[in-house]
C-alpha positions as CSV (number, residue, x, y, z in Angstrom):
1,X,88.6,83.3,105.7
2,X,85.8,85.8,104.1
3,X,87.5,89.2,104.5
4,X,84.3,91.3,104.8
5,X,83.0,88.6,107.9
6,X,86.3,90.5,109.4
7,X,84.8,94.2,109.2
8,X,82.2,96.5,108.6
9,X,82.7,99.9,107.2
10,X,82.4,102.9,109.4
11,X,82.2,106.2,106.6
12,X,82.3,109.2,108.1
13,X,82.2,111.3,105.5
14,X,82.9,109.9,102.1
15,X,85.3,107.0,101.3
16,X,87.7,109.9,99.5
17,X,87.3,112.1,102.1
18,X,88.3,109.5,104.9
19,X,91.3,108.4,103.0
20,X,92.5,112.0,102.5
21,X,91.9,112.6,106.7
22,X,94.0,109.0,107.3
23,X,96.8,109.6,105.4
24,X,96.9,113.5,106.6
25,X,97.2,111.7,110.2
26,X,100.0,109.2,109.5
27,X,102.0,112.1,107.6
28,X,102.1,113.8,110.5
29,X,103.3,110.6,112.6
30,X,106.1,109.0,110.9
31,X,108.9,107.3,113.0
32,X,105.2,106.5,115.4
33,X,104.6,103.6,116.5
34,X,100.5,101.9,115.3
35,X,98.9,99.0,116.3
36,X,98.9,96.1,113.2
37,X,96.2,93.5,113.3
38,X,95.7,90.7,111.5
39,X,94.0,87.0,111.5
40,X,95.6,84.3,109.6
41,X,93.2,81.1,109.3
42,X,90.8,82.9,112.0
43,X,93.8,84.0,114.7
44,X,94.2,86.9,115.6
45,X,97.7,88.6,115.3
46,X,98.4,92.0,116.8
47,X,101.6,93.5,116.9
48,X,103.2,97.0,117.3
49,X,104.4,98.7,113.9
50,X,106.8,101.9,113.2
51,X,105.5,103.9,110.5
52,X,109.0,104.9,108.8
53,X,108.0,106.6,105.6
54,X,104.6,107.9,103.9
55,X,104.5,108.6,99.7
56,X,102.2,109.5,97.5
57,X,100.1,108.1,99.8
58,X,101.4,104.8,100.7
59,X,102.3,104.3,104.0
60,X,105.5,102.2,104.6
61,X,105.9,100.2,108.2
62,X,108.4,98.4,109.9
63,X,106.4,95.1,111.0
64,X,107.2,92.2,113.0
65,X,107.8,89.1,110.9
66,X,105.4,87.0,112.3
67,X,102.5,89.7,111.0
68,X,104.7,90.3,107.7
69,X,103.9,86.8,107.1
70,X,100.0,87.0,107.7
71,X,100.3,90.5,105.4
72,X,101.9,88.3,103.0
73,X,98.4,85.6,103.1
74,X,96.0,88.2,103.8
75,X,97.1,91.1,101.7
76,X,95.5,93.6,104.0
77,X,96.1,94.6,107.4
78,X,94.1,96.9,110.5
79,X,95.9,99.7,111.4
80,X,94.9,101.0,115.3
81,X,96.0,103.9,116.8
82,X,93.8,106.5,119.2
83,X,94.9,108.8,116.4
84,X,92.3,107.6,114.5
85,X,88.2,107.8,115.2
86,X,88.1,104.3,114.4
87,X,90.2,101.3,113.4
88,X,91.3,101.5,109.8
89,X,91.2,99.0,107.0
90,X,94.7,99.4,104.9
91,X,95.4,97.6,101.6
92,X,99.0,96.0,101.2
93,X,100.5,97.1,98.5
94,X,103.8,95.6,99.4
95,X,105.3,93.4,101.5
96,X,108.8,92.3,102.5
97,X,109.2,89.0,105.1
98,X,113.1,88.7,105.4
99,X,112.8,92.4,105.4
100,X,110.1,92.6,107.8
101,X,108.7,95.3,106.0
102,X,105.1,96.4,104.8
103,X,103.7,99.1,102.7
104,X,100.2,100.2,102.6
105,X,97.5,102.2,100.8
106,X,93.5,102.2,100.4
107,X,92.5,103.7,103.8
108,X,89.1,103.5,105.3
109,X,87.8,103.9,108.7
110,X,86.1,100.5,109.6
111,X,85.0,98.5,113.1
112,X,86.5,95.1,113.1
113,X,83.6,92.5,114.3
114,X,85.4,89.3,114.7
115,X,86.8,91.3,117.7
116,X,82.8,91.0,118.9
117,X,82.6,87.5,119.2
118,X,82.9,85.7,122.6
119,X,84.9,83.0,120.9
120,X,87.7,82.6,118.4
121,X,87.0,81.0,115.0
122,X,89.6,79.0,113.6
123,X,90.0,77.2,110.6
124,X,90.6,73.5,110.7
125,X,93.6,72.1,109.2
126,X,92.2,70.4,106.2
127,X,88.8,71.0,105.1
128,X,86.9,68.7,106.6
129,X,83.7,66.7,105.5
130,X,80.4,67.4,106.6
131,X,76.7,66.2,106.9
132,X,74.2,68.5,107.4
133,X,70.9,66.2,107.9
134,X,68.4,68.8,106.7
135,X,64.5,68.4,105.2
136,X,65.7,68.3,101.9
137,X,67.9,64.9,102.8
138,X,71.7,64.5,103.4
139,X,73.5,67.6,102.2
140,X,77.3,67.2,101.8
141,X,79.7,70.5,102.6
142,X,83.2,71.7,104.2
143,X,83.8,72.5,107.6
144,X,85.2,76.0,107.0
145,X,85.6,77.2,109.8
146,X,84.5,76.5,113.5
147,X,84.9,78.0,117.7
148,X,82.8,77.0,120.5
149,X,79.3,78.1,119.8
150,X,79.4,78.1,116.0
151,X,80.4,76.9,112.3
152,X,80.4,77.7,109.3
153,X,79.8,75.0,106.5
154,X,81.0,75.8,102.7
155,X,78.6,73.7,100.3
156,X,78.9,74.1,96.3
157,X,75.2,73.8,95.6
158,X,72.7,76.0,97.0
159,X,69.9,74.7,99.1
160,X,66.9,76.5,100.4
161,X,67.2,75.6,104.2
162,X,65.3,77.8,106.7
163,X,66.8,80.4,108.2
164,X,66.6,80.1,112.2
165,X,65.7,76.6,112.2
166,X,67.7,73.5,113.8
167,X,69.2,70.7,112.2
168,X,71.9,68.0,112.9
169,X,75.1,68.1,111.2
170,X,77.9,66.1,112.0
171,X,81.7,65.5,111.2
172,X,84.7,64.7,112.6
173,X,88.1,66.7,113.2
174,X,91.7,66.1,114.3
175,X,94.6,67.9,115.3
176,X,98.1,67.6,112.7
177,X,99.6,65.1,115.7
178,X,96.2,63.1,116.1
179,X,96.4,63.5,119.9
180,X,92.8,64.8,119.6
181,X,89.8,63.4,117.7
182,X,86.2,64.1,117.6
183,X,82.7,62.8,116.1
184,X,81.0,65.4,116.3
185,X,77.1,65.1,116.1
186,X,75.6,68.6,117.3
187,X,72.1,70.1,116.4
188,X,72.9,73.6,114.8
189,X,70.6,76.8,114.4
190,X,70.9,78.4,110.8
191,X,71.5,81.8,110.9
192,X,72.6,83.4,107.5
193,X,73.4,82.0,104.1
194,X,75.9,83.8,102.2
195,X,74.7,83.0,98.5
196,X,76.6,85.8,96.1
197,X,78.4,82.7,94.3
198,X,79.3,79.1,94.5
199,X,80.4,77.9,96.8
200,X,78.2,78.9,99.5
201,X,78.4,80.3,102.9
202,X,76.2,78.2,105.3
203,X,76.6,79.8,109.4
204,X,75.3,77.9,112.6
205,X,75.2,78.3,115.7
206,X,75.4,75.7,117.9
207,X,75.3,74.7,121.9
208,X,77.4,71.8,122.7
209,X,76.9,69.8,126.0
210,X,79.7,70.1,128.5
211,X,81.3,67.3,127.1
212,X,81.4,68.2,123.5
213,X,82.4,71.7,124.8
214,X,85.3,70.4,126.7
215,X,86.7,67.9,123.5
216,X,85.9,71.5,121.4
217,X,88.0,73.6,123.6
218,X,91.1,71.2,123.7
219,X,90.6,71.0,120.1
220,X,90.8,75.1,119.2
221,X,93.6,75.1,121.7
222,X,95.5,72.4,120.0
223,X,94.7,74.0,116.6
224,X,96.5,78.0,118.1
225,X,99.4,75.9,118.4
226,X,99.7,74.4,114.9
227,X,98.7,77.7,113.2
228,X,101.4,79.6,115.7
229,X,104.2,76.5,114.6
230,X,102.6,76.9,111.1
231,X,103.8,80.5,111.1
232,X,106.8,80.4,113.0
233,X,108.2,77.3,111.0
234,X,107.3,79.9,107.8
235,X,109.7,82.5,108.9
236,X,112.5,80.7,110.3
């Protein structure tokens, strides 16, 4: 998962200024309990945390060790607290799992916008092969990433498709136990191509029929359960 599809920065003053303000706050909370969240292959992890120390800026929490484990992937976490005028971005600096421990730095006030979608995004197990049947021909790509009314397809080669304009893709997905498998063969609307470097960020959005919808749902469902086994069987 793209961090910066996570957030958008919400500056206040300066980025320095901010900082300074943040860490004024949690020096004046410690032994406190904040808010950590966190998404680990698009799902969302949101746990209480007890600040315990704060040095030289770096804030040091007690964390739960399912989120110390995300930390761990991630290397960042949200910190949320109505201390704060909005959600803040922290860096990890370091992080314990058997210690269940996290320490933080690089404060910024932020808004988190995957908490603005109507539906979760989840990565699929495996990266998964995809058509997209465009004017240019048959483009091959990655299913990165997917939830019920959109996708996002990772392709090495860039290729000038039109934004806002529909075109079928198709793949197929299954859950780690097989129980659920789906061709899927959807027209998708192209909203935004993320083109900084190889390989490239193509987003769609897409309206299944009720039955596509309904073998879409089971899937995401199936896949929380891996990616909650996935994290459990991590930190056992």
């Amino acid at each position: 998962m793209n961090i910066i599809d996570l957030y958008s920065t919400r500056i206040q003053k300066s980025f320095d200024e901010d900082q300074a303000e943040i860490v004024s706050i949690l020096k004046a909370n410690i032994n406190k309990k904040f808010k950590l969240i966190n998404y680990y292959k698009g799902m969302p992890l949101s746990y209480p945390a007890t600040l315990t120390t704060m040095d030289r800026g770096a804030a040091d929490f007690d964390v739960q060790a399912e989120q110390a484990f995300a930390i761990e992937q991630s290397r960042f976490a949200f910190i949320r607290s109505p201390l704060f005028k909005h959600d803040v971005f922290a860096e990890m600096q370091y992080v314990n799992v058997k210690k269940c421990a996290a320490v933080f730095t690089k404060f910024s006030y932020v808004e988190i916008m995957a908490e603005r979608r109507n539906f979760i995004r989840l990565e699929p197990e495996s990266k998964v092969s995809t058509v997209i049947e465009s004017p240019l021909g048959k483009i091959a790509g990655k299913l990165f990433d997917l939830s019920l009314s959109g996708l996002n397809v990772s392709i090495d080669n860039y290729h000038s498709l039109v934004i806002n304009t529909s075109t079928p893709i198709r793949f197929n997905i299954s859950n780690i136990d097989q129980t659920v498998n789906i061709n899927v063969a959807v027209a998708a609307e192209l909203i935004i191509i993320k083109d900084d470097s190889s390989p490239y960020s193509y987003k769609f959005t897409i309206c299944p029929d009720k039955a596509l919808e309904s073998s879409l749902s089971k899937y995401i469902f199936q896949r929380q359960i891996e990616i909650i086994r996935e994290i459990k069987d991590a930190i056992s």
